[in-house]
Residue frames as a rotation matrix with the C-alpha (Angstrom) as fourth column:
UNK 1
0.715 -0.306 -0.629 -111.72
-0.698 -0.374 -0.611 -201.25
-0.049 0.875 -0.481 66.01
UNK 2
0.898 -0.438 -0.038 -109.94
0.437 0.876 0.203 -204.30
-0.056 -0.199 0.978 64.90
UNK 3
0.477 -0.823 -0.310 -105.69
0.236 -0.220 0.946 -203.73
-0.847 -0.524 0.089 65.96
UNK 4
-0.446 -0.543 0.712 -104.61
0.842 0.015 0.539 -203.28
-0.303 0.840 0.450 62.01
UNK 5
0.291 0.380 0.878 -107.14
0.620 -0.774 0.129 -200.19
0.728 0.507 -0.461 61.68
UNK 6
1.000 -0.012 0.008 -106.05
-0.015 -0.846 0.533 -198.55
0.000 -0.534 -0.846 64.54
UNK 7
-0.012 -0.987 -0.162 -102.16
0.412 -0.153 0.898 -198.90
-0.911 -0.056 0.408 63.74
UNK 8
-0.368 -0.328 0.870 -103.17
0.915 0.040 0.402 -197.45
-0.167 0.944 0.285 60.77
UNK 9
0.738 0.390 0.551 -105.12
0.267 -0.918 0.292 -194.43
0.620 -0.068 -0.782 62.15
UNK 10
0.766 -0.394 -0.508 -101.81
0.391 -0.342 0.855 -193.88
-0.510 -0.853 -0.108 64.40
UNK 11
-0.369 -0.697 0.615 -99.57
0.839 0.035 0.543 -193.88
-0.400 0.716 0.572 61.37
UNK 12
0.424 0.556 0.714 -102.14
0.844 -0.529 -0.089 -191.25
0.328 0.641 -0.694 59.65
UNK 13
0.719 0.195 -0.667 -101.51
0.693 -0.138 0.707 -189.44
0.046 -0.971 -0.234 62.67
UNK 14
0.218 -0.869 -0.444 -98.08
0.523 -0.280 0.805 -189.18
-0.824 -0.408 0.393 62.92
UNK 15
0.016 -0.206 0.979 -97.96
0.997 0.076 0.000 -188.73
-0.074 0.976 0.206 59.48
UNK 16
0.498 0.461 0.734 -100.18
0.426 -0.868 0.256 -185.31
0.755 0.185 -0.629 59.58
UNK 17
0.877 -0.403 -0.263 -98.45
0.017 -0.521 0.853 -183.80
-0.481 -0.753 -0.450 62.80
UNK 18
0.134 -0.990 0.047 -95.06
0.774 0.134 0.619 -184.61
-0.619 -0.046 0.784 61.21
UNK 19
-0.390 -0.263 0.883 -96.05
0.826 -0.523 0.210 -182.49
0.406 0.811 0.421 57.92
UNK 20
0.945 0.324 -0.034 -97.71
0.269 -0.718 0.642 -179.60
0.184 -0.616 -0.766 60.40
UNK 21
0.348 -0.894 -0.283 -93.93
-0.118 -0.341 0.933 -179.33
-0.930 -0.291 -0.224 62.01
UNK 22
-0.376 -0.633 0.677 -92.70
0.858 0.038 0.512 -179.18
-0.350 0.773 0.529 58.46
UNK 23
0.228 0.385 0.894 -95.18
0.508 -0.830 0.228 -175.77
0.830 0.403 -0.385 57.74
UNK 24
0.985 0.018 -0.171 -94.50
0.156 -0.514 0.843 -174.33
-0.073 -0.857 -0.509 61.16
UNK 25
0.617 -0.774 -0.143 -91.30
0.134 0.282 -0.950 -172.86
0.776 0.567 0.278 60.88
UNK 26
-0.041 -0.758 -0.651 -88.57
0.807 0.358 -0.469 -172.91
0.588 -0.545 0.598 63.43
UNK 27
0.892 0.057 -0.447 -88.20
0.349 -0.717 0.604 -170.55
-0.286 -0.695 -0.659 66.11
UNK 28
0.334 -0.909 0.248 -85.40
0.191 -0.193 -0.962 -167.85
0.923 0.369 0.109 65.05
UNK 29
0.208 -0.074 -0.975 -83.42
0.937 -0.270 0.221 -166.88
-0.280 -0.960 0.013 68.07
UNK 30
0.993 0.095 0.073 -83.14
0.106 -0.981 -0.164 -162.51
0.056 0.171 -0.984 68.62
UNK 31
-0.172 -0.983 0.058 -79.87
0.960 -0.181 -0.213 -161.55
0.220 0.019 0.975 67.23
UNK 32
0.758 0.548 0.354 -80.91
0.410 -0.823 0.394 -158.01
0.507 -0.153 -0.848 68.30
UNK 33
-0.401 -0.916 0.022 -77.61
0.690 -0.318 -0.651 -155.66
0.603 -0.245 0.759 69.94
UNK 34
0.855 0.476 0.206 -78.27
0.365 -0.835 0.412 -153.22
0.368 -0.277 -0.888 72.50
UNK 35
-0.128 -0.876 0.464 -75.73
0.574 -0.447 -0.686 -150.34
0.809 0.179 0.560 73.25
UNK 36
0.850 0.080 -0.520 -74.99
0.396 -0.748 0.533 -147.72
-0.346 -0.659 -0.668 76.01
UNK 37
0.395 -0.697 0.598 -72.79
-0.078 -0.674 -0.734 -144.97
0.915 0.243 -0.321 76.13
UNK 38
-0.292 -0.601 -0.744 -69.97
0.743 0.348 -0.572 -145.08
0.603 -0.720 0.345 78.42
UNK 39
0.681 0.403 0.611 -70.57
-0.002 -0.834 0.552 -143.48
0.732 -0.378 -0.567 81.75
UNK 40
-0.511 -0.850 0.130 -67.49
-0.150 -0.061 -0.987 -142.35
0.847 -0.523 -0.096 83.77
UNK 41
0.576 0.254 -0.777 -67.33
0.799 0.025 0.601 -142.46
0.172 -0.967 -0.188 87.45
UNK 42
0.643 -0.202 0.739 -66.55
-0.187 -0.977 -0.105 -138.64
0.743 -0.071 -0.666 88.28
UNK 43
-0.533 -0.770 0.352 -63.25
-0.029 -0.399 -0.917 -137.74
0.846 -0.499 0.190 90.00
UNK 44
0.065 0.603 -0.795 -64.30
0.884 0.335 0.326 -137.21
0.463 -0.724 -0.511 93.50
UNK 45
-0.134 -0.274 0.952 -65.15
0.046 -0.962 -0.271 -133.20
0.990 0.007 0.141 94.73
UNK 46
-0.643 -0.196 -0.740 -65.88
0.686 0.283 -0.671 -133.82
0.341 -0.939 -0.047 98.26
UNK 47
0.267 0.960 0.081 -68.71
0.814 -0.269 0.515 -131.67
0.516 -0.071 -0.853 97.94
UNK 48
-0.655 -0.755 0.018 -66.46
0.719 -0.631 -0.290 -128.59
0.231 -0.177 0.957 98.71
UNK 49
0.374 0.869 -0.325 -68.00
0.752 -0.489 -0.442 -125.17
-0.543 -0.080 -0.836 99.62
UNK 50
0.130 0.053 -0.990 -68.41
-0.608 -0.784 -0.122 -122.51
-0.783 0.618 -0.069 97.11
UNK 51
-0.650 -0.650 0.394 -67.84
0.154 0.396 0.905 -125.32
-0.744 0.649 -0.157 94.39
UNK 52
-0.815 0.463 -0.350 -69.86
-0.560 -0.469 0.683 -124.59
0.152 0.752 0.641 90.82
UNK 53
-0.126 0.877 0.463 -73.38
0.322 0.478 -0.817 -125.15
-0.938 0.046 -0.343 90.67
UNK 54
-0.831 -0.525 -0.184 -73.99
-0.259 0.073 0.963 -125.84
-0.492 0.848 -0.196 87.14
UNK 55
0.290 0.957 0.007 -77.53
-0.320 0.104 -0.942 -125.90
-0.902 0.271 0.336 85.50
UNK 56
-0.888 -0.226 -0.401 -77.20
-0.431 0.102 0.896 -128.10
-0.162 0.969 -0.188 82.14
UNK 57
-0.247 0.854 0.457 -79.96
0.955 0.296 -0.038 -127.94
-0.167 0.427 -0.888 79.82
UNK 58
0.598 0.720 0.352 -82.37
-0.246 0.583 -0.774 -127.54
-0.763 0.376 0.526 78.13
UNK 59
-0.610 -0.792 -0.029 -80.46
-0.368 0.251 0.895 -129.72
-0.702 0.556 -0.445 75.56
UNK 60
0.475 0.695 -0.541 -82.48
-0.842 0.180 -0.508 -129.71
-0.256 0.696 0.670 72.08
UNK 61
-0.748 -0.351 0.564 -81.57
0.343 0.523 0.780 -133.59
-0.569 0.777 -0.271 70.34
UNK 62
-0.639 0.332 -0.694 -82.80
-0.741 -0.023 0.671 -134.20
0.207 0.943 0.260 67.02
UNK 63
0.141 0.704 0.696 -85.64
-0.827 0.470 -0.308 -136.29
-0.544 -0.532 0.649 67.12
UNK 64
0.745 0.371 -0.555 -84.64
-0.655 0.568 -0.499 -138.82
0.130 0.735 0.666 64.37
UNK 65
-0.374 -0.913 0.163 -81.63
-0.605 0.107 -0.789 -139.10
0.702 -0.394 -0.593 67.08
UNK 66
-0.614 0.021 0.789 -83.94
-0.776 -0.198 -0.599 -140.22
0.144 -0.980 0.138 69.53
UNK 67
0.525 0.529 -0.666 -84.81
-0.756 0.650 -0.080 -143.63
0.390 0.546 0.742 68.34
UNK 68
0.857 -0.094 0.507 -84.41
-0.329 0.658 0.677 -147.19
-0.397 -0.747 0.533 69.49
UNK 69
0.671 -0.534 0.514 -82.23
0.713 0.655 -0.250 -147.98
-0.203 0.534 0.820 66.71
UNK 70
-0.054 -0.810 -0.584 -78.90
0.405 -0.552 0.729 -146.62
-0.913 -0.197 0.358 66.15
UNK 71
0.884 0.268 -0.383 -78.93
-0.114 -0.672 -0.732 -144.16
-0.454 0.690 -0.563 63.37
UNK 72
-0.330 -0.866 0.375 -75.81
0.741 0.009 0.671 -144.25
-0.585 0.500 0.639 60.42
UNK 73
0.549 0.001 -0.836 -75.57
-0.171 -0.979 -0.114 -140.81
-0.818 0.206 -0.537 58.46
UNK 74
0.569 0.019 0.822 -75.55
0.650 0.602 -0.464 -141.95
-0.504 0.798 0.330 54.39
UNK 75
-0.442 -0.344 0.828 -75.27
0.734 -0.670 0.113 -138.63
0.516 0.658 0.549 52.84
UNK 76
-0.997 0.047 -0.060 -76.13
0.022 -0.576 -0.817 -135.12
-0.073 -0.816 0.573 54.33
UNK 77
-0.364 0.931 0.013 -79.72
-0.907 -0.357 0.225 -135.52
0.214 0.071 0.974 53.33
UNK 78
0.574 0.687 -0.445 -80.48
-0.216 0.651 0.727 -139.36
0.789 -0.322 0.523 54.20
UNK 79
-0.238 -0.333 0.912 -80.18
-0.870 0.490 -0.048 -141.68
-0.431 -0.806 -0.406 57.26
UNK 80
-0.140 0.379 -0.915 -80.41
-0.632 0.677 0.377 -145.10
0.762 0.631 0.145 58.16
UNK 81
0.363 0.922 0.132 -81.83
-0.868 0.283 0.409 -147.19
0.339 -0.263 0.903 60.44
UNK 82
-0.715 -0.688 -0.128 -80.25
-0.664 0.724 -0.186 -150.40
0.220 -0.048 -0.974 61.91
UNK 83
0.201 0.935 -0.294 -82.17
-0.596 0.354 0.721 -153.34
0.778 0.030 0.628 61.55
UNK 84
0.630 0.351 -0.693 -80.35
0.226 0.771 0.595 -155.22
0.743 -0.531 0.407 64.92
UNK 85
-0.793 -0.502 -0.345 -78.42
0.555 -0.363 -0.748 -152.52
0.250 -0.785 0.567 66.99
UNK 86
0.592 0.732 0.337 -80.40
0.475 -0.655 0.588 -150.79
0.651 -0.188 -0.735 69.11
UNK 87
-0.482 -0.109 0.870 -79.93
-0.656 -0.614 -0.440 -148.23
0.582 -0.782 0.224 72.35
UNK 88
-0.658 0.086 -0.748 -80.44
0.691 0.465 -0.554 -149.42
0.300 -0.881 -0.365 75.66
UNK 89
0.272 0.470 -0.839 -83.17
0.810 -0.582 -0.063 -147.00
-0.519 -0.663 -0.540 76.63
UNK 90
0.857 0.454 0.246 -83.67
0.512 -0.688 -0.514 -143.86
-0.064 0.567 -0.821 75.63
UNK 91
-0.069 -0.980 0.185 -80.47
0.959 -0.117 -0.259 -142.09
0.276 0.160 0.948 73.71
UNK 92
0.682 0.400 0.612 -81.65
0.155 -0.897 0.414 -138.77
0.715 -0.188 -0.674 74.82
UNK 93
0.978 0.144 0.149 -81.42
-0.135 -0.100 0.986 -139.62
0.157 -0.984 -0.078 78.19
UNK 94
0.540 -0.837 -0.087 -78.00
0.811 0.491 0.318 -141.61
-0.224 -0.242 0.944 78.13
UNK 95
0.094 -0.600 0.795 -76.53
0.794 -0.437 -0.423 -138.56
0.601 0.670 0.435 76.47
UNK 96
0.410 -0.227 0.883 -77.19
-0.424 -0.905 -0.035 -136.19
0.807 -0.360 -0.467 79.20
UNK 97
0.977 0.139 0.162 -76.07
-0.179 0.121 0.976 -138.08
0.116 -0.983 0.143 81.51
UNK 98
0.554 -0.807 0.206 -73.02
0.833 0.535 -0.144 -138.78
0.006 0.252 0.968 80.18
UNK 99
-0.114 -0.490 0.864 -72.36
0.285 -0.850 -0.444 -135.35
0.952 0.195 0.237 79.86
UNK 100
0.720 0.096 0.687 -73.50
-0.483 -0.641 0.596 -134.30
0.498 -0.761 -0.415 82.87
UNK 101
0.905 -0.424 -0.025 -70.84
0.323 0.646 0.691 -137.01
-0.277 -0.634 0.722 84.37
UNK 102
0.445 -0.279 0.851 -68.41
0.876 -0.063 -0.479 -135.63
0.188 0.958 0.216 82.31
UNK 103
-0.095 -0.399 0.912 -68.47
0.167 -0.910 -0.380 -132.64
0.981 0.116 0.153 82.88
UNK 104
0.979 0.193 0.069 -68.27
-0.137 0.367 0.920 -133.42
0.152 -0.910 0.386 86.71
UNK 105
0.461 -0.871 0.168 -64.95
0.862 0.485 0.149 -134.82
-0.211 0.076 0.975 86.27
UNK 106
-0.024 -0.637 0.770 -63.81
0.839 -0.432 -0.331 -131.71
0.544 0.638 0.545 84.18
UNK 107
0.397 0.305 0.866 -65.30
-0.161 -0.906 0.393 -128.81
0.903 -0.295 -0.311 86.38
UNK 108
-0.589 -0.452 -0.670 -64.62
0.264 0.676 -0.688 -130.78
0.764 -0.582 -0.279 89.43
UNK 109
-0.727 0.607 0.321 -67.88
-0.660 -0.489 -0.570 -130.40
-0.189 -0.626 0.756 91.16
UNK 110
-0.773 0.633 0.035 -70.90
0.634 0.773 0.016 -132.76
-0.016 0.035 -0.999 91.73
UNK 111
-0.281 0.947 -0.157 -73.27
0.403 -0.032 -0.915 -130.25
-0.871 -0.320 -0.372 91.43
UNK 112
-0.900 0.081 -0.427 -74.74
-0.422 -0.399 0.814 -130.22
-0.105 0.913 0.393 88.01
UNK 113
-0.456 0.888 0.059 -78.33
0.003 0.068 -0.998 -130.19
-0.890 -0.455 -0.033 87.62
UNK 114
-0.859 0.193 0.474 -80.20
0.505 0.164 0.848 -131.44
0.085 0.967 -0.238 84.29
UNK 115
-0.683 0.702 -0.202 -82.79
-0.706 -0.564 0.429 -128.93
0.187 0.435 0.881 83.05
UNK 116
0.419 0.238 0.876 -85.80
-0.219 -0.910 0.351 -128.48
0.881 -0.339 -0.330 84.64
UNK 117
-0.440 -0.108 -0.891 -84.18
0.631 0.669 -0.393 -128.80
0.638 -0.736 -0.226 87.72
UNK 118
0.242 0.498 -0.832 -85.81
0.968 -0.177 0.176 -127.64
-0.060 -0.849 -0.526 91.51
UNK 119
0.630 0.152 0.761 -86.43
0.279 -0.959 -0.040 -123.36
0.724 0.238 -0.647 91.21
UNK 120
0.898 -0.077 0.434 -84.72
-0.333 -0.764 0.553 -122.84
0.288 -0.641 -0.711 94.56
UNK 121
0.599 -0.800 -0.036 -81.61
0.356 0.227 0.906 -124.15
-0.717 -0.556 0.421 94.27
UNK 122
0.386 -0.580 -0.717 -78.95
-0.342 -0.812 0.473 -121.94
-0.857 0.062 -0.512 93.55
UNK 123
0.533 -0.429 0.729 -77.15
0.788 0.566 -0.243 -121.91
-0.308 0.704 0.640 90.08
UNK 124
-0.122 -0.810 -0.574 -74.23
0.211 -0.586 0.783 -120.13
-0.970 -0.026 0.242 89.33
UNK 125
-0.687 -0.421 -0.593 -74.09
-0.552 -0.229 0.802 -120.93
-0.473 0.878 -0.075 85.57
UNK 126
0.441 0.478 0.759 -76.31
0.129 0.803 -0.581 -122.92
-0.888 0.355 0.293 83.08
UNK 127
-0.719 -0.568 -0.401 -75.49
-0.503 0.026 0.864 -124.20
-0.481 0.822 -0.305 79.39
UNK 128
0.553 0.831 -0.069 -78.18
-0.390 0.185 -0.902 -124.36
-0.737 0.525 0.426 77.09
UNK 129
-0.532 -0.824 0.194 -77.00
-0.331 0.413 0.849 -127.05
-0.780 0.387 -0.492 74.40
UNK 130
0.425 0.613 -0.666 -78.37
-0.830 -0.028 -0.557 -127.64
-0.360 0.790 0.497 70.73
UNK 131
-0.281 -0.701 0.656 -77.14
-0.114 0.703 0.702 -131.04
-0.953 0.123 -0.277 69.46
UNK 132
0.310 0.430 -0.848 -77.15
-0.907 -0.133 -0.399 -131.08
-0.285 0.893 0.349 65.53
UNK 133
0.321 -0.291 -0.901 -75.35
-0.553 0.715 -0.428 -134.29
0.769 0.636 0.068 64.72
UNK 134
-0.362 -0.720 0.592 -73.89
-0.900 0.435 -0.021 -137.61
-0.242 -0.541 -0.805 66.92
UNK 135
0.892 0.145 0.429 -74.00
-0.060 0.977 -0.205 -140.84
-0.449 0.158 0.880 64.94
UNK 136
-0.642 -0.727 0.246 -71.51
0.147 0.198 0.969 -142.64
-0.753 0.658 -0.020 62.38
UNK 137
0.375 0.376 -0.847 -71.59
-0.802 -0.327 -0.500 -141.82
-0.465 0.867 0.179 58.93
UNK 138
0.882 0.193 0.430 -71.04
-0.042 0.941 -0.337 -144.16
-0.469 0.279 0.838 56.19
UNK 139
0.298 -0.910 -0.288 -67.18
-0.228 0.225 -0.947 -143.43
0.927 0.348 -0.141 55.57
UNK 140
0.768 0.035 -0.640 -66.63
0.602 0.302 0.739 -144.51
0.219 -0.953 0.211 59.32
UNK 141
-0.567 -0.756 0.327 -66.49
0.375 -0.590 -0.715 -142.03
0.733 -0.283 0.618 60.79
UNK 142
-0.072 0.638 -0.767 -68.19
0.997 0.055 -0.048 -141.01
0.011 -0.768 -0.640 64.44
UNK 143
-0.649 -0.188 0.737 -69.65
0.211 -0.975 -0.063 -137.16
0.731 0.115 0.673 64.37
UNK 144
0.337 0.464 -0.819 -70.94
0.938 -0.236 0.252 -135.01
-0.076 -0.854 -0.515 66.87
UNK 145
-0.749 -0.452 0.484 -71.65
0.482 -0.873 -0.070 -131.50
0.454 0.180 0.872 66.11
UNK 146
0.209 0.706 -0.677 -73.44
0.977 -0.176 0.118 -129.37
-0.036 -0.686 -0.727 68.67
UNK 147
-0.408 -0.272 0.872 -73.65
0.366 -0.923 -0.117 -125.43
0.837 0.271 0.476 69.87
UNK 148
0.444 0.668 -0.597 -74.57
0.873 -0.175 0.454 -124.09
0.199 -0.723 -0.661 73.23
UNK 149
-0.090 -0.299 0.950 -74.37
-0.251 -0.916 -0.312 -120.84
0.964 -0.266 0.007 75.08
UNK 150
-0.145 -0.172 -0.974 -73.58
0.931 0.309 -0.193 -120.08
0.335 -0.935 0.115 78.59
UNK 151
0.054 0.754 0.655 -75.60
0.162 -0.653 0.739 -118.21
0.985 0.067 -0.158 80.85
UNK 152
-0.740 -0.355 0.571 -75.59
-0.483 -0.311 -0.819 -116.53
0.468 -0.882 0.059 84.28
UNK 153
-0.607 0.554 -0.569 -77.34
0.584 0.797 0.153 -118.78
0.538 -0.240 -0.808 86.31
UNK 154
-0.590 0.566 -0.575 -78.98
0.737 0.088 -0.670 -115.99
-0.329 -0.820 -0.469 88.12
UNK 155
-0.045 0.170 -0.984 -79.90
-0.271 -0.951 -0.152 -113.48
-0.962 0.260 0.089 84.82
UNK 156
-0.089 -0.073 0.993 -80.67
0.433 0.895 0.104 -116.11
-0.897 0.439 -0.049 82.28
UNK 157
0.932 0.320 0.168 -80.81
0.287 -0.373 -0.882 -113.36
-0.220 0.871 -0.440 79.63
UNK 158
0.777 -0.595 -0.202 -77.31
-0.568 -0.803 0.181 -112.75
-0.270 -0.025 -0.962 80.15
UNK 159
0.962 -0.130 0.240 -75.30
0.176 0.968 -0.181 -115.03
-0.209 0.216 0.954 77.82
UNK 160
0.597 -0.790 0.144 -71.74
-0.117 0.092 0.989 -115.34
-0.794 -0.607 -0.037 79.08
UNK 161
-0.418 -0.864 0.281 -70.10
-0.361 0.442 0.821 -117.69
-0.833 0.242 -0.497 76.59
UNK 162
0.589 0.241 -0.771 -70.88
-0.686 0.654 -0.319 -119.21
0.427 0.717 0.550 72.76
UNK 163
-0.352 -0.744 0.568 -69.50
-0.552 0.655 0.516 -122.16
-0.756 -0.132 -0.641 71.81
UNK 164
0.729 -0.004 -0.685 -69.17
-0.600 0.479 -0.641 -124.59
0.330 0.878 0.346 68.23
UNK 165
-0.376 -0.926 0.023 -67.87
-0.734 0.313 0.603 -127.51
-0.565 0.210 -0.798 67.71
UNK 166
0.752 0.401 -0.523 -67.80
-0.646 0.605 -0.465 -130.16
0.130 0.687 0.714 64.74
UNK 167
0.057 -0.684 0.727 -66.27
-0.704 0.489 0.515 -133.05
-0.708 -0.542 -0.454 66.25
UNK 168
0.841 0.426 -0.334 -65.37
-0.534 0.757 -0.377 -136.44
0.092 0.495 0.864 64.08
UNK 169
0.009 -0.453 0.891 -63.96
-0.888 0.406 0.215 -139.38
-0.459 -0.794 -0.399 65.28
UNK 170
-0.339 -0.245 -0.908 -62.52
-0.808 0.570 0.148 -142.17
0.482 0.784 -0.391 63.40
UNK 171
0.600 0.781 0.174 -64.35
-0.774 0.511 0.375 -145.56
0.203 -0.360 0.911 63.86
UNK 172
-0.602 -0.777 -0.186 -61.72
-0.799 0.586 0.135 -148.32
0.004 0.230 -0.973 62.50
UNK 173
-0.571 0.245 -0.784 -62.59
-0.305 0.823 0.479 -151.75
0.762 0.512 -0.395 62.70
UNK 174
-0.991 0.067 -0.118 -64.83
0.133 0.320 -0.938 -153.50
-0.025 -0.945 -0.326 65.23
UNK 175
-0.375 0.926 0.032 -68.32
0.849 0.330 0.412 -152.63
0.372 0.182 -0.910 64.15
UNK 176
0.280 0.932 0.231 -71.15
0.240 -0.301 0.923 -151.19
0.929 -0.203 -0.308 65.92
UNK 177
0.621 -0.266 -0.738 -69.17
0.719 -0.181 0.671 -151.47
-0.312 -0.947 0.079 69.32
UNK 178
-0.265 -0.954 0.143 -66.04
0.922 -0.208 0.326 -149.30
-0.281 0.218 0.935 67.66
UNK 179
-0.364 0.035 0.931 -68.79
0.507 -0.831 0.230 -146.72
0.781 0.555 0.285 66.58
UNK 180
0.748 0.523 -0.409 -70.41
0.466 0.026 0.884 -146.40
0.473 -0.852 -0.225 69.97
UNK 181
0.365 -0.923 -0.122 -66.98
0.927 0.348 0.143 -146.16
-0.089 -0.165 0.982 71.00
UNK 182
-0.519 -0.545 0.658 -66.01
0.806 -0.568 0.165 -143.64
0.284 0.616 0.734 68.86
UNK 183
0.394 0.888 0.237 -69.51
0.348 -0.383 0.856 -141.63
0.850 -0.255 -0.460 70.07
UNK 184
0.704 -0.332 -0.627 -67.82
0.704 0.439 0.558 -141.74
0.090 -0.835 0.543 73.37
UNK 185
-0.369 -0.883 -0.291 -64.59
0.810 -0.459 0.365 -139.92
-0.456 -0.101 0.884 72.77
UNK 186
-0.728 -0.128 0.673 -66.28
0.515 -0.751 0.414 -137.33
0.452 0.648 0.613 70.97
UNK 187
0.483 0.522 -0.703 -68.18
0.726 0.210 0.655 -137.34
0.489 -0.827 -0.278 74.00
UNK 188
0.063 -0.813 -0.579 -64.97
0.961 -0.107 0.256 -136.53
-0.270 -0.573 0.774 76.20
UNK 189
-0.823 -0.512 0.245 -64.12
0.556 -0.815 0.164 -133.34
0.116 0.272 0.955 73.68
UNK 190
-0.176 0.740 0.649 -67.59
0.154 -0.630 0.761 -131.67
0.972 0.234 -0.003 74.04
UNK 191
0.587 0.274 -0.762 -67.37
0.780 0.061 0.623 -132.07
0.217 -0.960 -0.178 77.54
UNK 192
-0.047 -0.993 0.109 -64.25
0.980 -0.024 0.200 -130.52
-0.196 0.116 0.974 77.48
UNK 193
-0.440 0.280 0.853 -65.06
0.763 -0.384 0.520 -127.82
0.473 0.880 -0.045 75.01
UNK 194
0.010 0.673 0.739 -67.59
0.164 -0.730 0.663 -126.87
0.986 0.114 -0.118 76.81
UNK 195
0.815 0.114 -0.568 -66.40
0.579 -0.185 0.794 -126.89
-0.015 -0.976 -0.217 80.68
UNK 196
-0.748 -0.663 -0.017 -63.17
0.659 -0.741 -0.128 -124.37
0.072 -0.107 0.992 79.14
UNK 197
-0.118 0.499 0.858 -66.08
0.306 -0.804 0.510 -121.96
0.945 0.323 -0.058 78.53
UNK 198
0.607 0.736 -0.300 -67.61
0.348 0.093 0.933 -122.72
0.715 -0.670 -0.199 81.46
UNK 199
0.107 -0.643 -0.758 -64.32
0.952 -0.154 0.265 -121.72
-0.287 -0.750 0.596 83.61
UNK 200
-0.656 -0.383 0.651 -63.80
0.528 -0.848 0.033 -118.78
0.539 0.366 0.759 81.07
UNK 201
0.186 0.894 0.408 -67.40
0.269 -0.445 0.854 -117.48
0.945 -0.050 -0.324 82.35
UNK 202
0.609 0.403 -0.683 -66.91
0.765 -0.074 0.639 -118.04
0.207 -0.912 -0.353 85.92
UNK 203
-0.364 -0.884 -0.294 -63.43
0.928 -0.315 -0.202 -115.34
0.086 -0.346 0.934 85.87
């Protein structure tokens, strides 16, 4: 091929590859957020004897709670969806555990077992928990309404203690971290809440 047709089939060349990378479009990078709830480091009980064995669970979530993406409460009949915060892993999970740390700290005992836990070990008390609400809503504001009962841990028909609460927790500025945040502290008061029962029960 004489040297003027092949610099002209190299030109073609480039040519066509250049418009190819002009229809391919860029790589986007993942602006994608992932969240956790805060998890304390419990007080230290020293694994005392006689200290409370606690049974927590079965906690019901909502299931439209239990999603990768962080959930925002429009009006009482819709949600929404975030299209680039998500959960680290399953919000179920992170939620009992947080509580169950939690309430660790408040009871001052390390032994709190999450529903189902092992038949032969001993439980003093359990707390069956119903979560109805725990996102942000769209006047920022962080809610978290729940209901549980407390139960002799060795006569599970025998139900010790109610309990309500409709928590809500300003967001302020800061986004998605500030509502997480806010999730958190309203976190703290249901723990709370629900280890006064738990002491009321044990008198």
């Amino acid at each position: 091929m004489p040297v003027v047709h092949m610099r002209r089939a190299v030109l073609l060349l480039l040519l066509a590859l250049g418009a190819a990378c002009q229809i391919i479009p860029p790589a986007r990078p993942d602006l994608t957020r992932f969240y956790t709830l805060g998890l304390p480091v419990p007080s230290e009980s020293g694994g005392r004897a006689g200290q409370l064995a606690l049974g927590l669970g079965p906690i019901i979530f909502p299931g439209y709670l239990d999603q990768p993406q962080l959930v925002t409460r429009v009006d009482e009949q819709r949600i929404a969806f975030s299209a680039g915060d998500r959960w680290a892993g399953s919000l179920r999970a992170q939620f009992e555990r947080a509580l169950q740390l939690r309430l660790m700290s408040a009871l001052g005992t390390d032994d709190i077992s999450v529903f189902p836990w092992w038949h032969a070990h001993r439980i003093d008390l359990s707390v069956q928990l119903n979560v109805l609400a725990f996102e942000a809503d769209s006047t920022g504001t962080a809610r978290l309404d729940a209901v549980w009962r407390v139960r002799d841990g060795q006569h599970q028909d025998a139900i010790l203690r109610n309990g309500r609460v409709s928590l809500r927790e300003p967001i302020g500025s800061g986004g998605t971290g500030a509502a997480v945040d806010a999730l958190g502290r309203a976190l703290d008061q249901l723990a709370d809440a629900i280890a006064s029962d738990v002491q009321r029960a044990r008198r």
